[in-house]
C-alpha positions in Angstrom: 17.2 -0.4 -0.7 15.2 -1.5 2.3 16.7 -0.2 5.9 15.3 -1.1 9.2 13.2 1.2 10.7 16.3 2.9 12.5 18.3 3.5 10.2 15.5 5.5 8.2 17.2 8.8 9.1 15.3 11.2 6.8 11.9 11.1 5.2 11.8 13.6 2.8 8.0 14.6 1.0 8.3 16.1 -2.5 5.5 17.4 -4.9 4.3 14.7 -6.8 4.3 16.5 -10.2 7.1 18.8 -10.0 10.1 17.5 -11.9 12.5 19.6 -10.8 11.9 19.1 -7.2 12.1 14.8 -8.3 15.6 15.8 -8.8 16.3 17.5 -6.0 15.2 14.9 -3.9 17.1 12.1 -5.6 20.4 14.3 -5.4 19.7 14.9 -1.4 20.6 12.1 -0.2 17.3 11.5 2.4 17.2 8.0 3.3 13.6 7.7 2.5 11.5 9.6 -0.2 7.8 10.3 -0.5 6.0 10.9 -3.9 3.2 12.6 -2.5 -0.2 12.7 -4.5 -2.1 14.0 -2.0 -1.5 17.8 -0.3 1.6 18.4 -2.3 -0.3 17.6 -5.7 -2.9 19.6 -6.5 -6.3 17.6 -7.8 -5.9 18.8 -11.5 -2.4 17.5 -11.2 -2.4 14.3 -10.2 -2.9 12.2 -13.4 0.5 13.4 -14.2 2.0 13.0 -10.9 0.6 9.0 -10.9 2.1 9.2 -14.8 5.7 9.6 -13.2 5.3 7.1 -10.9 7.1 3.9 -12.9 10.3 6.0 -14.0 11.0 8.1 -10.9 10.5 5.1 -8.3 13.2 3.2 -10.6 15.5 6.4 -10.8 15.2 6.6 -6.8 15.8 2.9 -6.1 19.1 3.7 -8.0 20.0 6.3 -5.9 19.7 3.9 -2.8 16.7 5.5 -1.3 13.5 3.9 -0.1 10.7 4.5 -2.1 7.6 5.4 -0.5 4.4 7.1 -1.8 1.5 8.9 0.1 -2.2 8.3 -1.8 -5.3 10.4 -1.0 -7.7 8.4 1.5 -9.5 5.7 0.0 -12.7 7.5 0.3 -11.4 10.1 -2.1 -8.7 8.9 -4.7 -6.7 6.3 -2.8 -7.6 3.4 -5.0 -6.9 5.2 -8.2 -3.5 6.2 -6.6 -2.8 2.4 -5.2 -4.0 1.1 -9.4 -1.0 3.7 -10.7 1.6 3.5 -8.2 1.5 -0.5 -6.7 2.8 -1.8 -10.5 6.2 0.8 -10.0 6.8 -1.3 -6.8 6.9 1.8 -4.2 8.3 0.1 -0.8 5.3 1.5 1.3 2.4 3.3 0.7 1.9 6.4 3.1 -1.7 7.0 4.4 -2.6 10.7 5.5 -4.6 11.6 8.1 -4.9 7.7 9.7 -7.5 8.2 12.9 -8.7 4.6 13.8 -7.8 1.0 13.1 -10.7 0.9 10.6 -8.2 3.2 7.8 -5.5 1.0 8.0 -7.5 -2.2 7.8 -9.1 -1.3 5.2 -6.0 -0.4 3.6 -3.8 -3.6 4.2 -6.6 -5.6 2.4 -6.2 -2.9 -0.7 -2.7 -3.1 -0.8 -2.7 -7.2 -0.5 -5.2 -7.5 -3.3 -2.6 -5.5 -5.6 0.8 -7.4 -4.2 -1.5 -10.7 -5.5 -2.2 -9.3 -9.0 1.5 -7.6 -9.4 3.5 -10.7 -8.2 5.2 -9.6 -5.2 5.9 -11.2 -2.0 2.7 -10.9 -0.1 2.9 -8.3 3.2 6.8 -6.8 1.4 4.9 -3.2 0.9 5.1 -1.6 4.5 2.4 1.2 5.5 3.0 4.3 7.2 0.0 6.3 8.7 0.4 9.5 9.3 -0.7 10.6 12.7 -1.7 14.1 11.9 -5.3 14.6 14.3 -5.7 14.4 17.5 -7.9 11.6 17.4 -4.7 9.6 15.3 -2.4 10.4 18.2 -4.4 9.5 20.6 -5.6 6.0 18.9 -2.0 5.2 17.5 -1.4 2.0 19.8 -4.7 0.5 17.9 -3.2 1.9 14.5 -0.4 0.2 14.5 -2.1 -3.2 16.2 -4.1 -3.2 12.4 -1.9 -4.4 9.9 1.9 -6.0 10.5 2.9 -3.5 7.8 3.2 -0.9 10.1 6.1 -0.8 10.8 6.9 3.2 11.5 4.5 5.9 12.4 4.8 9.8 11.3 3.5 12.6 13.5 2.2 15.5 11.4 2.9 19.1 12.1 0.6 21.3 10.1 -2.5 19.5 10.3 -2.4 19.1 13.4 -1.5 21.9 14.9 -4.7 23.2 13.1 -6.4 20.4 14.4 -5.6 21.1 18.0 -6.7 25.0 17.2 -2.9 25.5 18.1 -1.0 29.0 17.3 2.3 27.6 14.8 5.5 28.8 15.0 9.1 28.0 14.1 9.5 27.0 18.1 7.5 24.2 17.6 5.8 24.7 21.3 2.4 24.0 20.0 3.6 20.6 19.4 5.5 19.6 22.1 3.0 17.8 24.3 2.0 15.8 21.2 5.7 15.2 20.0 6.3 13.2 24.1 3.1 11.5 23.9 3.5 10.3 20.2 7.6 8.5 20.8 5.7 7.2 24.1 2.9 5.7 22.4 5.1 4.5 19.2 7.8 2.3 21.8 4.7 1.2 23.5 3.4 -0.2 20.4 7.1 -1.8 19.3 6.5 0.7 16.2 9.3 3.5 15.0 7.9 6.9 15.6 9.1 9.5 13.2 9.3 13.1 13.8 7.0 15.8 12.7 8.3 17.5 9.8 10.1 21.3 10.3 8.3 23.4 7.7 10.3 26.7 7.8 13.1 27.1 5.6 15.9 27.9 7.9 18.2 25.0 8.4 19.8 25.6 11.2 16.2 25.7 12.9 15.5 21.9 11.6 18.6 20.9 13.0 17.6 22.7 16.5 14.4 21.0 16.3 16.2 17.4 14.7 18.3 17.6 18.0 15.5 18.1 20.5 13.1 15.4 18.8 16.5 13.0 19.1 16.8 13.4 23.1 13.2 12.7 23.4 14.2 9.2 22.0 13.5 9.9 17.6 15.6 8.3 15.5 13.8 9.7 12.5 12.3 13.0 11.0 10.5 14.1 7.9 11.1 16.6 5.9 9.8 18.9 3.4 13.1 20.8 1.7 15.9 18.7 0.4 18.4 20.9 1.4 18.0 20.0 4.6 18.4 16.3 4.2 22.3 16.1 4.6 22.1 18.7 7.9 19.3 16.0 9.2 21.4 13.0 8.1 23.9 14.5 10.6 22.0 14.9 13.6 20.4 11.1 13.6 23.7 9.4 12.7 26.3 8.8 15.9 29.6 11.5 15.6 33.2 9.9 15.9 33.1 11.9 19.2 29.9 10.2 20.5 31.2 6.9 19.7 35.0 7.3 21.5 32.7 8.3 24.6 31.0 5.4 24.3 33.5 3.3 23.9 35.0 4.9 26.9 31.8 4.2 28.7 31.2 1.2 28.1 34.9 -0.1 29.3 34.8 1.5 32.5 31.9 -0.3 33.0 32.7 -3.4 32.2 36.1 -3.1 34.1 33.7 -2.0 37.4 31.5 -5.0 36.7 34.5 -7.4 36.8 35.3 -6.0 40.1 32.0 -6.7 41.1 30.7 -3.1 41.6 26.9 -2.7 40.5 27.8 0.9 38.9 30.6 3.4 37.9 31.3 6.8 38.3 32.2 8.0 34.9 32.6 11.9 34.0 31.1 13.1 37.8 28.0 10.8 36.7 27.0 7.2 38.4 26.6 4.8 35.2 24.1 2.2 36.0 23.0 -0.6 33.3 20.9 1.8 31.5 23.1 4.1 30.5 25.7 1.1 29.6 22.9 -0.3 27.2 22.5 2.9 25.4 26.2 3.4 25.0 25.6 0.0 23.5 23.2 0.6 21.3 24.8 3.7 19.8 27.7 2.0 19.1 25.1 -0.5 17.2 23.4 2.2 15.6 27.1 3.6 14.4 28.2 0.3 13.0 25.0 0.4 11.1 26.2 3.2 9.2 30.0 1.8 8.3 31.4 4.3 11.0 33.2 2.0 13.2 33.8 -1.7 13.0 
């Protein structure tokens, strides 16, 4: 099921060998999930894990989720990874550690070549690099200017924190300077940023974090634990609350606009054009999801 960018609440990464943990992720409901063959799949395992590839991708495509699938770089395994996977018809391939223009260049041609000899609709496999140096942060505009498959962009957490010598903890601080600069640089580029994964267990700690990342401007996290999906879910999808507001918004607005005023005190707070677009575009987002009509 392909979703606009937007509306890709939830990217969950899973182990690329381990079974049980394919299950999981099927049952979590994660809009989007990742059969990753590179730092969740240990070397000696990834024959098996590219094995998997054709009936998993077909069992997640009937559970509604996108199907997406990060190979090793293509100075390692990457090709062997694109030779296995590309034939199960994953909806984008998922490139770690992307630093310059050159990966993803390099790696639009690689994918095109396969869409040729599988038959699919050339440029319908997206790519998602995964922003997870300082150097990829800081070069994402000219990332995602390399291929029009990018289409979304993914800020890593524990590589880069390591790569910024950075101290990690559940607070996320360490990551805060980079987590502005990279939803700047994503809008800038007209790309969909998505939110560094929360790698703790706790769940009420992603959802602290999920709700942060969303007032920053994210419409979109990763994920590493399935059972957080649904808790994650909640946080990028409008409440029933958020859209009567809006809907109260919006009309007193439009009412003060009739009567020719340029803005209108609404709750104590002067409501320019601004705010009335966002109101707008929640209510957008919410009838994305069937909540209102």
């Amino acid at each position: 099921m392909r979703r606009p960018p937007p509306q890709r609440r939830t990217w969950l990464f899973g182990a690329g060998a381990d079974r049980d943990v394919h299950d999981a992720m099927t049952a979590s409901g994660a809009d989007v999930l990742i059969h990753d063959l590179e730092d969740f799949t240990p070397p000696a395992r990834r024959i098996e894990a590219r094995s998997l590839a054709a009936d998993l991708y077909i069992a997640w495509h009937a559970a509604g989720a996108e199907v997406v699938v990060r190979i090793n770089s293509l100075d390692t395994e990457g090709l062997t990874d694109l030779d296995a996977v590309m034939p199960a018809q994953p909806d984008c391939i998922v490139y770690p550690k992307a630093a310059s223009a050159h990966d993803i260049r390099a790696l639009h041609a690689e994918i095109g070549k396969r869409e040729a000899s599988c038959g699919y609709t050339p440029g319908s496999v997206e790519i998602l690099p995964v922003c997870e140096t300082a150097a990829g942060v800081v070069n994402l505009r000219e990332i995602a200017a390399a291929s029009p498959r990018v289409r979304c962009a993914l800020l890593g957490a524990e590589d880069l924190a390591a790569d910024l010598c950075a101290e990690r903890g559940a607070d996320g601080v360490e990551l805060d300077y980079a987590r502005r600069r990279f939803v700047l640089e994503c809008r800038a580029a007209h790309i969909e940023p998505v939110d560094a994964p929360y790698t703790y267990a706790d769940v009420e700690g992603a959802v602290r974090e999920a709700t942060f990342a969303r007032r920053l401007g994210y419409r979109c996290k990763s994920l590493v634990r399935a059972d957080h999906a649904a808790a994650l879910n909640a946080v990028y999808t409008p409440s029933l609350d958020e859209c009567t507001r809006a809907l109260q918004l919006i009309a007193a607005f439009e009412a003060g606009r009739a009567r020719g005023e340029d803005r209108v005190l609404f709750e104590g707070q002067w409501t320019e054009v601004p705010t009335y677009l966002n109101a707008v575009r929640m209510l957008d987002r919410a009838r994305a999801f069937g909540l209102i009509k």
